[in-house]
N, C-alpha and C positions, 0 to 999 in steps of 0.2 A: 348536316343540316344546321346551319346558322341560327341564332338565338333569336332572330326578327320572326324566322319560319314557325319553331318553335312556339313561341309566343301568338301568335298568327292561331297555329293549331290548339292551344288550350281554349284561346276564345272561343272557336267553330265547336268544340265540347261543350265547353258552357253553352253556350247558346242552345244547345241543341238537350242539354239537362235543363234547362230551365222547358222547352216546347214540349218534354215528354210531363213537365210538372201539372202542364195548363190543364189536364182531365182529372188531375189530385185536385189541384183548385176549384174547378167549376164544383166539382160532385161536393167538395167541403162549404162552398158556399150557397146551393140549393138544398143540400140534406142535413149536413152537420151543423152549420152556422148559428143558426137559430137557437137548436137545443143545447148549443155548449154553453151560452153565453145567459140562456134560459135559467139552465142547472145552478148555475154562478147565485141568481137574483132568487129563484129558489130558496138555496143553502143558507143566504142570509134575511130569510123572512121567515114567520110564522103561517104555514097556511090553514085557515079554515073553509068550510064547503059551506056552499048558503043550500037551502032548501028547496031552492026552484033552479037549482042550477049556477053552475059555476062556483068562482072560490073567491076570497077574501084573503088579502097576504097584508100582515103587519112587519113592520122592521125588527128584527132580531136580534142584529149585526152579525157579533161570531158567537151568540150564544148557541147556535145549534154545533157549531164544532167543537165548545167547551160539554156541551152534554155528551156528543161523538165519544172525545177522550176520556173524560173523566165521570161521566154523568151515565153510560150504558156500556156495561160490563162485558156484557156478551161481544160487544165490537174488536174492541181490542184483543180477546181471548179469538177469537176467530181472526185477524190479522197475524197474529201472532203464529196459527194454527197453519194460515196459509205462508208465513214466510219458512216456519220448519218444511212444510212439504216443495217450497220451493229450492231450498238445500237438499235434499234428497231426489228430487223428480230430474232437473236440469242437469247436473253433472250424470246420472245414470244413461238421461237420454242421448244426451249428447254423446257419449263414450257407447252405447250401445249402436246408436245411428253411424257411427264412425266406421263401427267394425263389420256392420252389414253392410254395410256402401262399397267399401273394400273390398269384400269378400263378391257382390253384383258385381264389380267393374271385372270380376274375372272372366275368362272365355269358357264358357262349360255349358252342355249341353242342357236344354232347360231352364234358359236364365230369362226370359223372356216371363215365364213363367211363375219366377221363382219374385219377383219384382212384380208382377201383379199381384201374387200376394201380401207381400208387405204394404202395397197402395192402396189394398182394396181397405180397408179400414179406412181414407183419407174419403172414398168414394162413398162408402156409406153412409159417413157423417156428413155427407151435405147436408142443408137445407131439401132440396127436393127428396131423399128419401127419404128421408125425417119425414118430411110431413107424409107421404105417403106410406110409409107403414102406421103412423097414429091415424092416417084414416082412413085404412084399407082393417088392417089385423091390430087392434087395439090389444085384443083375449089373446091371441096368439101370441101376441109380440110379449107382451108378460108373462107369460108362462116359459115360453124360451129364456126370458134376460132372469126371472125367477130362477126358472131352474141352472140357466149358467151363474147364478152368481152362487147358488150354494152349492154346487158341484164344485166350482175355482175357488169358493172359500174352503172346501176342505182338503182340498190338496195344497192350497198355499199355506195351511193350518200345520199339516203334516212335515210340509216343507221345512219352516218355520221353525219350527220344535224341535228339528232334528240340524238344524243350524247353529240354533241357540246351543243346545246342549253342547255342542262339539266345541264351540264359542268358548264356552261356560268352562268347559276342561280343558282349554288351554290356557285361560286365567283373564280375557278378552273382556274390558269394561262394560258392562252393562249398558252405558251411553252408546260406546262403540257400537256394540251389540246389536242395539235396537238401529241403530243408523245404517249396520250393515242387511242389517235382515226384512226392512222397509221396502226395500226394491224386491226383494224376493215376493212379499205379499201383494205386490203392484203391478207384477209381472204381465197382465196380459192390456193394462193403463199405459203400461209404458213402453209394450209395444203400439198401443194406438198412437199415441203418442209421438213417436218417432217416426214417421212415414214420411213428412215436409221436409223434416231435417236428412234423413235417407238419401230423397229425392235432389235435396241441395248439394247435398257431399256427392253424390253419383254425378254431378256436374260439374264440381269442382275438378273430379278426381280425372273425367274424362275429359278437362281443358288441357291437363298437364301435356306440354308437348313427349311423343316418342324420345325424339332425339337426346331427349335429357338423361332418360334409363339409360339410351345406346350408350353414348359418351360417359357415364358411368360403368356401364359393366366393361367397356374397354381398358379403363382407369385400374378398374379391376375390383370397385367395390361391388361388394353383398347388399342381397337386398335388405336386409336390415337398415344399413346405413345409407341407401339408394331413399327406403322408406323416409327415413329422420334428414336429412339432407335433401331430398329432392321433393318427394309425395307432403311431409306435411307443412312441410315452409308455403308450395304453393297454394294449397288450400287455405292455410289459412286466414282468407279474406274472408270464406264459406261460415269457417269457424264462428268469426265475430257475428256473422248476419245469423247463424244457428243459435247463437247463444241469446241475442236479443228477440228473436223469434219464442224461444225456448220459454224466456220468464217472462213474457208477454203473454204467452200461449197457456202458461202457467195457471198467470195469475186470473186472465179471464175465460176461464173453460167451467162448462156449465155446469159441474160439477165441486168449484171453488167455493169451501163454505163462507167465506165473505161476499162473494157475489150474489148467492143466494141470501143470505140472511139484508143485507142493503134494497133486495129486492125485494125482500117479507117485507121488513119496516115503510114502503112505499105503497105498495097493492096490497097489504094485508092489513097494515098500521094506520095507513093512507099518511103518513106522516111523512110529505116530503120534504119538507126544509130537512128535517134530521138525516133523510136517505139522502140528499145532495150533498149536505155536509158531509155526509162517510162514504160520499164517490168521492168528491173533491181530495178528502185526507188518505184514501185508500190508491188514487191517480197519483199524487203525489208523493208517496211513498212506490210505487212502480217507476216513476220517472226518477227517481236520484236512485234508486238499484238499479235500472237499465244503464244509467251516464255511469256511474261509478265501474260497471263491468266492463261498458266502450272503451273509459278512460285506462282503462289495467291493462285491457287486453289487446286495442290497438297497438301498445308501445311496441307489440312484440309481434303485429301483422308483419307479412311481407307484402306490399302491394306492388305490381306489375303496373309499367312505364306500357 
């Protein structure tokens, strides 16, 4: 194929990546548009409520991002809160989602079965069952997640303790320690957690063509080296999109005490300029850790021609 043809063909790509874009656009500029640019004029005003209705915003500039930083304590101690559990949650998931996807793409009787398990957690968490068990079984639904959380609290208590200690007598830093035994207490987090990334690597794994084991094991190599040589080079596109999935998913899941606490100061404080301001500084702080991980770990994608 001649470089004209070539050339010819990355257009008809483009072209055809920009027509799957136009339902990203519309849907951002009838739902998104407004409140991004809102949040913006928000962050740098002071808002008051008048008494018969509606608000009053005075200019503030970037005084509400200087109170964010420096001015309300609890912000930063909770950023702070959420970028440790983002070093502990993403590298666990990822490397956990790795090795279940792996071990699904085998042939074994039940696997059918074994893969609705792990999903069914993704299926749960929608929106539509959410809201229907809060208003169907409000009593029930608490008493269940009551009683599982102190049942999984005292076996990851149990767990825990008898990690440290074996930790602890091998001479294993304390830091260490707590960083290794984090995932232990999170365990059943971080399998909910991992079900999207599962499902991505199970499609990674199942694009690899046959013929590439074949032609290896003729070669003569082990799977070991078939694995490192063939299985993770080609996934690795799966990888990069897991891992920004991963601290995306992280950082906004309903249970992120930054995101809650930005959502107190707004509907509880009513103090939005200041809650715009510590979305604005807390978006941004998401966006240069997402680029800094693309920029690392592209270097080292293999991507398919």
């Amino acid at each position: 194929m001649n470089s004209k043809k070539v050339n010819e063909l990355k257009r008809r790509h483009d072209r055809f990546g920009l027509v799957f874009m136009i339902p990203w656009f519309i849907g951002f500029l009838a739902f998104f548009c407004f409140p991004f640019f809102h949040s913006v004029y928000l962050s740098l005003h002071n808002i008051n409520f008048l008494q018969g209705g509606g608000y009053s915003a005075s200019p503030a500039g970037i005084g509400n991002y200087v109170e964010a930083v420096s001015g309300d304590a609890n912000f930063i101690k909770y950023v702070a809160s959420s970028l440790l559990d983002l070093l502990i949650n993403v590298p666990v998931c990822l490397v956990f989602a790795f090795f279940v996807a792996v071990l699904l793409s085998q042939k074994f009787h039940g696997n059918t079965v074994v893969k609705a398990i792990f999903f069914l957690p993704v299926i749960l968490g929608t929106g539509v069952f959410l809201s229907v068990q809060t208003g169907t079984s409000d009593v029930a639904g608490m008493t269940v997640s009551s009683a599982m959380e102190e049942g999984s609290g005292s076996i990851q208590v149990l767990q825990s303790m008898n990690i440290v200690k074996i930790l602890q007598d091998i001479g294993v830093s304390p830091e260490l320690t707590k960083y290794i035994t984090e995932p232990v207490d999170r365990i059943y987090s971080i399998i909910t957690m991992s079900s999207v990334q599962i499902f991505l690597f199970l499609v990674g794994l199942n694009s690899v063509s046959p013929s590439l084991y074949e032609a290896a094991h003729i070669e003569g190599a082990s799977g070991w080296v078939a694995f490192w040589k063939i299985t993770f080079p080609m996934v690795s596109p799966i990888i990069l999109v897991n891992i920004v999935y991963s601290i995306i998913d992280n950082f906004t899941m309903s249970t992120n005490t930054t995101m809650n606490y930005i959502y107190d100061v707004a509907f509880s404080q009513f103090n939005y300029g200041l809650s715009s301001a510590m979305s604005w500084i807390y978006c941004t702080i998401l966006t240069l850790i997402v680029g800094i991980a693309v920029w690392i770990v592209s270097k080292r994608v293999v991507f398919q021609d």
